[in-house]
LUMTOR-840908 format. One line per 2 residues: their letters; for each residue y, x, z of C-alpha. Coordinates in steps of 0.02 Angstrom, whole numbers, plus 32768, in hexadecimal, padded with zeros to 4 digits. Last residue first. Example, Ala and Ser with C-alpha at 12.3 -4.5 7.8 and 13.67 -1.06 7.14 Angstrom:
sa) 7FCB 82AC 8165  7F1F 8267 8186;
//
This chain:
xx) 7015 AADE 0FFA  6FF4 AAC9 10B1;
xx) 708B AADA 10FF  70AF AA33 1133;
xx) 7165 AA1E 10CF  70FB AA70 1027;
xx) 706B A9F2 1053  70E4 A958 1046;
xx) 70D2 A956 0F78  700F A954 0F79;
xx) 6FFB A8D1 101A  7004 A82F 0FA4;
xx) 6F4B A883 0F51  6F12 A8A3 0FFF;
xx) 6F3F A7EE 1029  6EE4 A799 0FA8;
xx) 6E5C A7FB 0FB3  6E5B A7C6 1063;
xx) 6E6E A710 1034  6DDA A703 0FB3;
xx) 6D5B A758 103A  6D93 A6E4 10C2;
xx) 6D7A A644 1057  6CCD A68B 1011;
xx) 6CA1 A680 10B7  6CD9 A5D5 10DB;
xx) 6C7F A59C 1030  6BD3 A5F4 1074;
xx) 6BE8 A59F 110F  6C2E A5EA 11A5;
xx) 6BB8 A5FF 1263  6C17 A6AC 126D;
xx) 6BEE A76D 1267  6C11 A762 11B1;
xx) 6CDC A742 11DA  6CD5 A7EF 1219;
xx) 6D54 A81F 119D  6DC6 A786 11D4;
xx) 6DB1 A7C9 128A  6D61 A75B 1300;
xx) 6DAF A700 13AF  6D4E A67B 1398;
xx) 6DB5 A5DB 1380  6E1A A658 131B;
xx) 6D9E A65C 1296  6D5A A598 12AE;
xx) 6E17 A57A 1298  6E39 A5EB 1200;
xx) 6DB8 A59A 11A7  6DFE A4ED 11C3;
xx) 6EA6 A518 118B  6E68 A565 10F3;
xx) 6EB5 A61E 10EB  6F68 A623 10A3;
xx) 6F9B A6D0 1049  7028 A744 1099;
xx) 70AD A74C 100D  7120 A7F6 0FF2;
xx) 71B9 A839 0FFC  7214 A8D5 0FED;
xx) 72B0 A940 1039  7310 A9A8 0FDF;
xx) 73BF A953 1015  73C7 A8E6 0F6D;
xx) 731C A89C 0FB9  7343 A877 1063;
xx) 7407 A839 103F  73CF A7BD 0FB7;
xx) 735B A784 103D  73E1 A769 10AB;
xx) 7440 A70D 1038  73B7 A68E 1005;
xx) 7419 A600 1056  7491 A589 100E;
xx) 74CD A54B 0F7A  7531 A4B1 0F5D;
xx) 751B A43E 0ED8  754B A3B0 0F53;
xx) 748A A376 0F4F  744F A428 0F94;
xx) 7440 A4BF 0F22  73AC A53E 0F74;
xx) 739C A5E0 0FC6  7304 A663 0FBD;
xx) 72F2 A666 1083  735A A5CE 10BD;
xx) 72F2 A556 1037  724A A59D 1057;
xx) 71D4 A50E 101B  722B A50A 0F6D;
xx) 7216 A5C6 0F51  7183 A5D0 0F84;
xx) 70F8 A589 0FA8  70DD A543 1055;
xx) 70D4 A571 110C  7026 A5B4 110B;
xx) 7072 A627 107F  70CB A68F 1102;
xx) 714C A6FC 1097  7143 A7A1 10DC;
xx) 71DC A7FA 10D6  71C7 A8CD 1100;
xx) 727F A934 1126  7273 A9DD 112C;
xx) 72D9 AA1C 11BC  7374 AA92 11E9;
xx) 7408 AA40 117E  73C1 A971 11A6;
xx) 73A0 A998 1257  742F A937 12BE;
xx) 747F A8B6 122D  73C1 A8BC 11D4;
xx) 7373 A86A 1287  73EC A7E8 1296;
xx) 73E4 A7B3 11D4  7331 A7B3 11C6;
xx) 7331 A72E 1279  739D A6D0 1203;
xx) 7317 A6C1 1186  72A7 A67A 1203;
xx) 7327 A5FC 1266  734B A5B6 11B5;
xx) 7287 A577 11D6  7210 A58D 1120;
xx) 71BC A617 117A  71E3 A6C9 1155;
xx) 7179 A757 11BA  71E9 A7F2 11C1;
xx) 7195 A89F 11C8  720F A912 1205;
xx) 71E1 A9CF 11D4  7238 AA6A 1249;
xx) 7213 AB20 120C  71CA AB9C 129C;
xx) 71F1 AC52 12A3  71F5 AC39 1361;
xx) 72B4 AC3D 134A  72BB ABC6 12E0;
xx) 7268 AB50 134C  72E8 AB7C 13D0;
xx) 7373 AB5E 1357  7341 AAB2 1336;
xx) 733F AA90 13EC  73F0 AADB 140C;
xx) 743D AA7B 1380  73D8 A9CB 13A9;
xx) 747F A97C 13ED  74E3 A942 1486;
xx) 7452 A903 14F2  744A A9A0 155B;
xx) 7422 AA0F 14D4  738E AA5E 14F5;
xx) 730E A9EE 1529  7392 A957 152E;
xx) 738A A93C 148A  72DA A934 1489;
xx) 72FA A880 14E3  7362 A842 1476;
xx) 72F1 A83E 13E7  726D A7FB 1443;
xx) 7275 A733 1410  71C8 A730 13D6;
xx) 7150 A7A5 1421  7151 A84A 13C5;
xx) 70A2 A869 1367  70AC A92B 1367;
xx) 7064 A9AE 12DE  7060 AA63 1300;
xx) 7020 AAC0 1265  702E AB8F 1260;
xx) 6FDB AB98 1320  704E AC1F 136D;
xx) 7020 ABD1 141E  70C7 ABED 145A;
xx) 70F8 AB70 13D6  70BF AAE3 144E;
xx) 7144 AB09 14CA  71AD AAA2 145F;
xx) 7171 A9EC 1446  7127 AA25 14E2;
xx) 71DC AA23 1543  71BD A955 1563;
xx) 7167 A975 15E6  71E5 A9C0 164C;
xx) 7243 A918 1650  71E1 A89C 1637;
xx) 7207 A834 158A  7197 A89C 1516;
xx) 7106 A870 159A  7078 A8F6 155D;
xx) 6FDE A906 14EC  6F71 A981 14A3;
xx) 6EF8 A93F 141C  6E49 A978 13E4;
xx) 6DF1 AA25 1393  6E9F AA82 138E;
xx) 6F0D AA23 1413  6E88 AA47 148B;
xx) 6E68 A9AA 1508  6E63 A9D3 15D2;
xx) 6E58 A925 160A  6DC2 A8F4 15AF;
xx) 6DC1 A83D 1548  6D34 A7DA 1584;
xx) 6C82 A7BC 1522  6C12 A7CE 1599;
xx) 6BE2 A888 1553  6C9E A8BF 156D;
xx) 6D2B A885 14DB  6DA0 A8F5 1474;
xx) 6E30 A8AA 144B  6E4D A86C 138A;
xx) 6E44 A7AA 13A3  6E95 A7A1 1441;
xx) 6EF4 A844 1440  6F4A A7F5 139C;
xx) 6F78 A745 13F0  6FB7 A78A 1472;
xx) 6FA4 A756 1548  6F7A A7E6 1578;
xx) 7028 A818 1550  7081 A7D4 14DA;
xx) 70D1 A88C 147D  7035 A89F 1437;
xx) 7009 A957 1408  6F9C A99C 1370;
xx) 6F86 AA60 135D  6F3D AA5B 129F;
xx) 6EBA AAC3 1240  6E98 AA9E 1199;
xx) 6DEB AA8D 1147  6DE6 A9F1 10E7;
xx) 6DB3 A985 1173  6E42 A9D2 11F6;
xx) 6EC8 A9A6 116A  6E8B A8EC 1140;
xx) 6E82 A8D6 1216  6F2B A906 1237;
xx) 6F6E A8BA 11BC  6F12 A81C 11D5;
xx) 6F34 A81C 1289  6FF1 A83A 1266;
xx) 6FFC A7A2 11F3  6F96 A729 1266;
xx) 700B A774 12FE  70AF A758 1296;
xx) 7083 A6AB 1264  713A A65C 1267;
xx) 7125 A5FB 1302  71A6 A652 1359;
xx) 724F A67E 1302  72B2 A729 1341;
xx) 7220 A76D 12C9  71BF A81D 12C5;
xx) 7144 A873 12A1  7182 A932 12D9;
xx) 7123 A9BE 1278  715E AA67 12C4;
xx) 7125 AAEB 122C  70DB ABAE 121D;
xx) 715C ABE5 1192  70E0 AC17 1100;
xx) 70BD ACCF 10C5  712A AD33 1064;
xx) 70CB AD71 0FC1  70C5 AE2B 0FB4;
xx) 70F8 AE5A 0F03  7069 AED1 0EB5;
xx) 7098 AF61 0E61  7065 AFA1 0DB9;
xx) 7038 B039 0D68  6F75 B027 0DA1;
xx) 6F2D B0BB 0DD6  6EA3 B122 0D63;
xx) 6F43 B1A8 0D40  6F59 B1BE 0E06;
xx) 6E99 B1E5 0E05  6E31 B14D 0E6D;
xx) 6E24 B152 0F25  6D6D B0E9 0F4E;
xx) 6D7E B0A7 0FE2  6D11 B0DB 106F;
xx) 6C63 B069 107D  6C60 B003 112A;
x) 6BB6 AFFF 117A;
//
């Protein structure tokens, strides 16, 4: 049974008010890089998989197809072990072709489901493509204001790799989004420390005393956007992992030794301790 509220005496009430506090933009996560090979699946898996293990629910999408690198690993499976057809973006990964016409649209029709955390590995390379969703290949301005519309807000996740090919792909992508998206870099540490491993992403002095690079990431962070550093698993451990299609927080449910384990444990505190100044762009603050 419900009890009634008790209605104080005007004098017994507080002589306050309370502010209502506005609550968080739902938010279009887009993982991005015009440059392949940058790790954008084994980042988005691990966000995807940090969040869901500490309690957050996320609609994840792979822009690859059934062919992705995140539906393989995060997709549910039948009892033989398969991935199903029909996968729920909630409790696995929904996927599509972001570069079939028509298919492509889910990096948008996805909002109808009102789910406050849509998060999409985009193939590499797609930027073009979801210009033509809306826009007809000319820009991202009709896109962006769809998502608005929704009462979405827009977050591009870059992945940096040492490549100039990766911090240009930042460039492409702030010149069409940079005024109607949070801007995320990740700096890949499988790649390298940093800053001397990242030359075209933090810039460098070459033997003419001239300096180059680091630009765009000047233009990131004085634009509001932040950046952060995605921790390097051992190579090995990460193999047997992927070998198997297993989550890093089911790493447990593996044949690993107690140093492999201890491995996965180090680099996911690791990467929920990176995560801290992102979360605000996610909306999970």
């Amino acid at each position: 049974m419900i009890k009634p509220a008790v209605v104080g005496r005007m004098s017994d009430a507080p002589r306050f008010r309370t502010r209502a506090i506005p609550p968080l933009p739902r938010r279009l996560v887009l993982v991005a890089s015009e440059k392949g090979g940058v790790g954008k699946s084994v980042f988005t898996r691990t966000l995807i998989d940090f969040l869901r293990s500490n309690g957050s629910r996320i609609a994840a999408y792979d822009a690859d197809g059934g062919i992705g690198a995140t539906l393989r690993v995060l997709g549910l499976r039948d009892a033989t072990g398969d991935l199903v057809d029909d996968q729920c973006a909630i409790e696995g990964v929904g996927y599509y072709q972001g570069r079939v016409e028509g298919e492509r649209n889910m990096v948008l029709d996805c909002m109808a489901s009102r789910e406050a955390l849509c998060v999409h590995d985009l193939a590499g390379g797609l930027l073009g493509d979801l210009t033509r969703i809306i826009d007809e290949g000319a820009s991202l301005d009709g896109f962006m204001a769809a998502i608005e519309a929704e009462g979405y807000r827009l977050t591009i996740v870059h992945v940096i790799s040492p490549d100039v090919g990766s911090a240009q792909s930042v460039g492409r992508w702030l010149d069409l989004t940079e005024e109607h998206a949070d801007q995320i870099a990740v700096v890949n540490l499988k790649h390298g420390k940093p800053p001397a491993d990242f030359p075209f992403w933090y810039g460098f002095v070459d033997a003419h005393g001239e300096k180059k690079g680091g630009k765009t990431r000047a233009r990131l962070l004085s634009g509001g956007g932040v950046e952060i550093e995605f921790p390097a698993l051992a190579s090995g451990t990460f193999a047997k992992l992927d070998a198997s299609n297993i989550a890093f927080s089911r790493a447990a449910d593996v044949g690993l030794s107690v140093t492999e384990r201890a491995q996965v444990v180090r680099f996911l505190k690791e990467f929920g301790d990176n995560l801290v100044p992102a979360k605000k762009f996610l909306g999970i603050e």
